[in-house]
N, C-alpha and C positions, 0 to 999 in steps of 0.2 A: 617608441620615440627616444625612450633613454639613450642605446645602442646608438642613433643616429646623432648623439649630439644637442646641444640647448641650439637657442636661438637667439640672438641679439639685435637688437633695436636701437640704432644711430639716432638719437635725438629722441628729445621728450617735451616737443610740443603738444599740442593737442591730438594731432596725428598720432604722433609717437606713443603717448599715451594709450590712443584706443587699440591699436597695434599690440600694445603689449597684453591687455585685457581680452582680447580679440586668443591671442594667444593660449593664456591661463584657460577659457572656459571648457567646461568637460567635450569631451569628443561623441558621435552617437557610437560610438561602441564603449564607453564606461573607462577607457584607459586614461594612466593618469596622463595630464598635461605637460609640455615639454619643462624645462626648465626656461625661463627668461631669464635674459639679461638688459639690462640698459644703459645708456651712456648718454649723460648728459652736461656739457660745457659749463652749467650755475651752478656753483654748489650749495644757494638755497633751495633750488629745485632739485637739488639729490636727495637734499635733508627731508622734503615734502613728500616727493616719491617713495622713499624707504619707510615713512611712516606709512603714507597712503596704500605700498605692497604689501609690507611685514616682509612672511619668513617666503612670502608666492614668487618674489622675481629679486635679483640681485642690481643696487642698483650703483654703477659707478661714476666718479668724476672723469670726462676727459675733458679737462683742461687744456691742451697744449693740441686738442681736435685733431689731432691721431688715430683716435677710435683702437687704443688699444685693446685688446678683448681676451679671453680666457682661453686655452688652447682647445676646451672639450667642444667653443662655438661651432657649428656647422654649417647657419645660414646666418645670412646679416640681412635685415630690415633697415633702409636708409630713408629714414624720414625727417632728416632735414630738412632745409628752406631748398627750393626749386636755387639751382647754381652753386650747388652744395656739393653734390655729390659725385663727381669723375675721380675729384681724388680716393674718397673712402670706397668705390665699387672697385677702383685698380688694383690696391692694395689689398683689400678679398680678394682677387680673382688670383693676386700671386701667389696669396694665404692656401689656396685651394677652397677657398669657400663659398659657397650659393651667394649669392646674391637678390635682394629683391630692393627697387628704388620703386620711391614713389614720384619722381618728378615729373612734372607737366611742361619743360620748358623747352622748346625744339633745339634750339642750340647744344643743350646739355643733352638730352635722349638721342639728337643724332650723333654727338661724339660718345657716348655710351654705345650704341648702335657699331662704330668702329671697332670698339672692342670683342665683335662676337667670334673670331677666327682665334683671340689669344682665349676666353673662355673655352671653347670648344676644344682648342689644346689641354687646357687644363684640365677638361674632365667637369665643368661646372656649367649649373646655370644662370642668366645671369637677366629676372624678368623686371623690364622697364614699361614706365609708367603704370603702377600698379595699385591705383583711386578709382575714384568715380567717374571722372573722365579726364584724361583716359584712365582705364582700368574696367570700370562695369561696364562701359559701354562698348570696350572693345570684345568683351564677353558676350555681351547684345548680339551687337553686327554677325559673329561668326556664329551663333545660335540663328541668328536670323536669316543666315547664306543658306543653312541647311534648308530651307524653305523655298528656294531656288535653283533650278537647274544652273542657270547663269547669271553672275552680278554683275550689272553694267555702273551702277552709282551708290554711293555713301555717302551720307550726309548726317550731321551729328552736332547734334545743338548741347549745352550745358548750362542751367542756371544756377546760382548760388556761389559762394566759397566756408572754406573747412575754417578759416581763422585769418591772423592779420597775416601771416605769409603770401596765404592764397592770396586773399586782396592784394595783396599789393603785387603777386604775380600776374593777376585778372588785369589789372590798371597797366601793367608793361604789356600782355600780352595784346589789348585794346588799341594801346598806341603804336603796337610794331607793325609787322608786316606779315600778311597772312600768308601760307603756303598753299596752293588747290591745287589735286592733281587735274588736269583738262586733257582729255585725247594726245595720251603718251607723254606727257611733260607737265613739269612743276610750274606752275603761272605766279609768279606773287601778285596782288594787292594788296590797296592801303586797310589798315585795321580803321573800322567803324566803316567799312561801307556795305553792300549790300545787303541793305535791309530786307530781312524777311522774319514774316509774322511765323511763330513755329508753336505746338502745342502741346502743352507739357500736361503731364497727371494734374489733377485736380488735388488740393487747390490752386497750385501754379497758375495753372491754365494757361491761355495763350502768352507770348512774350515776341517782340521783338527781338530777332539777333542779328549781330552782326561779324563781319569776317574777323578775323583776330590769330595772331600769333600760336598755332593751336599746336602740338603733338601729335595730335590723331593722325593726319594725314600720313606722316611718315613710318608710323607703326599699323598701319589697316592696309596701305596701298602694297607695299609688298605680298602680301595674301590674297589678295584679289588683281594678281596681274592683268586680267580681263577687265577690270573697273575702266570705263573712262572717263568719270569723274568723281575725285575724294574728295569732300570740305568737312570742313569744322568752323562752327560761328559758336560767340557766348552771346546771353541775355546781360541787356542792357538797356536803359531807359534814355531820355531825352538828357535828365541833369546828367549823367555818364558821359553824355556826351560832350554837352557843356563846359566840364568840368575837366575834361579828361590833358586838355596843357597844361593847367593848373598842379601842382604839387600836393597831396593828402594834407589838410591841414587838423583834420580831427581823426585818430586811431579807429581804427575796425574794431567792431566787435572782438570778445576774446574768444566766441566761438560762433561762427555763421547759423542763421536762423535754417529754415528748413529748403534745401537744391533738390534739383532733376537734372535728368537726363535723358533724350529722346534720340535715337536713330532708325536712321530709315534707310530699307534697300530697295534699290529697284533692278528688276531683272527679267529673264525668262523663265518660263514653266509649264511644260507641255506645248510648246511654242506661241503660248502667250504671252502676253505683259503682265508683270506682277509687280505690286510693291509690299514692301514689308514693315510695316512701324512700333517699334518697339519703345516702352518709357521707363524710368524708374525713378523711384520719388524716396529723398531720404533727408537726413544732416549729413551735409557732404564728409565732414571728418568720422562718423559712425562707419557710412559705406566705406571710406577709401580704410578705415582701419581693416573691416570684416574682407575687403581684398586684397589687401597688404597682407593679411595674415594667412588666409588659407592659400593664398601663392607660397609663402615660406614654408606652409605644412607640405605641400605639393612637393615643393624643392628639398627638405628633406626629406622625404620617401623616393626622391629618385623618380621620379614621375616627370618631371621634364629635360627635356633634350637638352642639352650640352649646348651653349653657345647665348649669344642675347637677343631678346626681342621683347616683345608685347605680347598680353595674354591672348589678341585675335590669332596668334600661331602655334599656341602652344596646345593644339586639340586637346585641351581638356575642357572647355566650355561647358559641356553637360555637367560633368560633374559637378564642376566649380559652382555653377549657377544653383545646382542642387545645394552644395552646401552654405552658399552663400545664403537662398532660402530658408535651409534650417535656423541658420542664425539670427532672422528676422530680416535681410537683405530680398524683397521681391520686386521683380518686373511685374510691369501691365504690357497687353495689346490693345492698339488701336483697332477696333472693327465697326467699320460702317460710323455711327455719330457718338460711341461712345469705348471707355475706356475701361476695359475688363483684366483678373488680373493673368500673364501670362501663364500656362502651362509649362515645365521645365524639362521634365518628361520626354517631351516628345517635339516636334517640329509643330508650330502653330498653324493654326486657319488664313487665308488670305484677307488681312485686313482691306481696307480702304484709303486712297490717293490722299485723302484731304479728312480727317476729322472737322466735323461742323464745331460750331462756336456752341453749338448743346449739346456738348459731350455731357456725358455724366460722370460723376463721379468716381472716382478709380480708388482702390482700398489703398491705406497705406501702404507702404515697402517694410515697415517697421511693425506691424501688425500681422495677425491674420484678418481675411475681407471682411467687413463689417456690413450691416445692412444699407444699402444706398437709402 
């Protein structure tokens, strides 16, 4: 990794934070870890970080949010606030350098999305929305296509948020306007409508969601041009709702309690009907770090294609999932009324349409499976 250049991490929220740790930990082959860097706009969060890394990651002010960087950088981590980042991914990409964003916001991923022809010139990759969803769950889906001859729908719920960014990105995305692909074309609807009960790892467990301002669609839908319908809905409750003209009058948490994320495919197989359900159960800023980070490791070994997109395109899925596993990042399947945890390995068993309300219990994401 030396040879390849350190790695740099735009922002030092809590994202950013795990990112960089995410980064530092040993590899399964014993080599040492890249070098980190980091940049962060407070200079009493530099002072914090430089004690909290020591001599493991460099940690500087950018002040004047330039994201000026070190010339040995070779990938940039953008883990700002979602609406952050068009400028610092342009300026990488002119730098000559990887890129990897973690934004969830469609406005921002689909002007990101426009850049893929000037990456591609440049010799770079450039991977967007790269969390928990999107991110792990775009890893899901394209794990879970292998399990189908042919995808006809996508459908991708998400609960939880990473910290007060996400929150209050969850609350804009609630109140906008949702994107569904429907037989060949983009549909919008209103955010908070079509209710549907969806059922996430245990403890989650079942949750209402609703339509929402989402990413996915526009980072799944091109990989599955045969799809005739992509959605994406968050978990949300009745005060959500209630609540949602109303302006935040008390701050989010400084770090989100414990998210999921469930996707489902349906298709053909053997010229039957099949669906496919996939979940995974984490701290949303833990996952989005451990996928933030092994997309950067990916990007510098040269391991993705030249241009931008989402990790559903970027065939590396098995692996990824594989290491994302070893990290403590694991998927469950849905089979028949209960929640087992996925194999990585290999393409999964055909679950079942509907998980009953007596699922059982599903190991954590962050563990290995424990005894039900």
């Amino acid at each position: 990794m030396s040879e390849q250049g350190r790695v740099a991490v735009v922002g030092a929220g809590i994202v950013g934070v795990r990112v960089a740790r995410e980064l530092l930990s040993p590899s399964p082959e014993g080599t040492k870890p890249p070098g980190v860097v980091i940049t962060t706009r407070r200079p009493a969060r530099r002072e914090q970080l430089a004690r909290s890394f020591g001599s493991d990651a460099r940690v500087l002010l950018d002040a004047g949010g330039g994201a000026e960087l070190p010339g040995d950088v070779s990938v940039v981590v953008v883990a700002r606030g979602a609406g952050d980042h068009l400028d610092v991914v342009t300026a990488q990409i002119e730098a000559g350098r990887h890129v990897v964003s973690t934004s969830d916001d469609p406005d921002e991923v689909r002007a990101l999305l426009e850049l893929s022809d000037r990456a591609a010139a440049a010799g770079v990759s450039v991977v967007l929305g790269a969390a928990l969803s999107p991110g792990l769950s775009c890893l899901l889906v394209a794990h879970g296509a292998t399990s189908l001859d042919r995808v006809d729908e996508v459908h991708i719920a998400r609960h939880g948020v990473a910290g007060p960014a996400c929150a209050r990105q969850r609350l804009r995305a609630l109140r906008g306007t949702a994107l569904d692909w429907r037989d060949g074309e983009w549909v919008r609807r209103p955010g908070f409508s079509g209710r549907e009960l969806s059922w996430f790892p245990d403890p989650v467990g079942g949750r209402d969601c609703y339509r929402a301002e989402l990413a996915e669609p526009l980072l799944v839908q091109p990989v599955f041009p045969t799809a005739e319908r992509v959605t994406a809905r968050l978990a949300a409750s009745r005060r959500d709702r209630a609540l949602a003209p109303f302006p935040v009058l008390l701050p989010p948490p400084v770090e989100g309690g414990i998210g999921a994320v469930r996707v489902e495919l349906r298709g053909d197989l053997d010229g039957a009907r099949r669906t496919v359900v996939y979940g995974a159960l984490d701290r949303p800023a833990v996952a989005s770090g451990a996928v933030a980070a092994v997309a950067a490791l990916d990007a510098a070994a040269g391991r993705l294609r030249p241009g931008a997109g989402g990790l559903a395109g970027s065939g590396r899925h098995l692996e990824m999932l594989t290491e994302l596993a070893r990290r403590g990042v694991r998927a469950a399947v849905f089979e028949g009324g209960s929640v087992t945890p996925a194999p990585i390995t290999a393409p999964i068993g055909q679950p079942s349409m509907e998980p009953s309300s007596t699922a059982t219990t599903s190991s954590p994401v962050v563990a290995p499976p424990t005894d039900r």
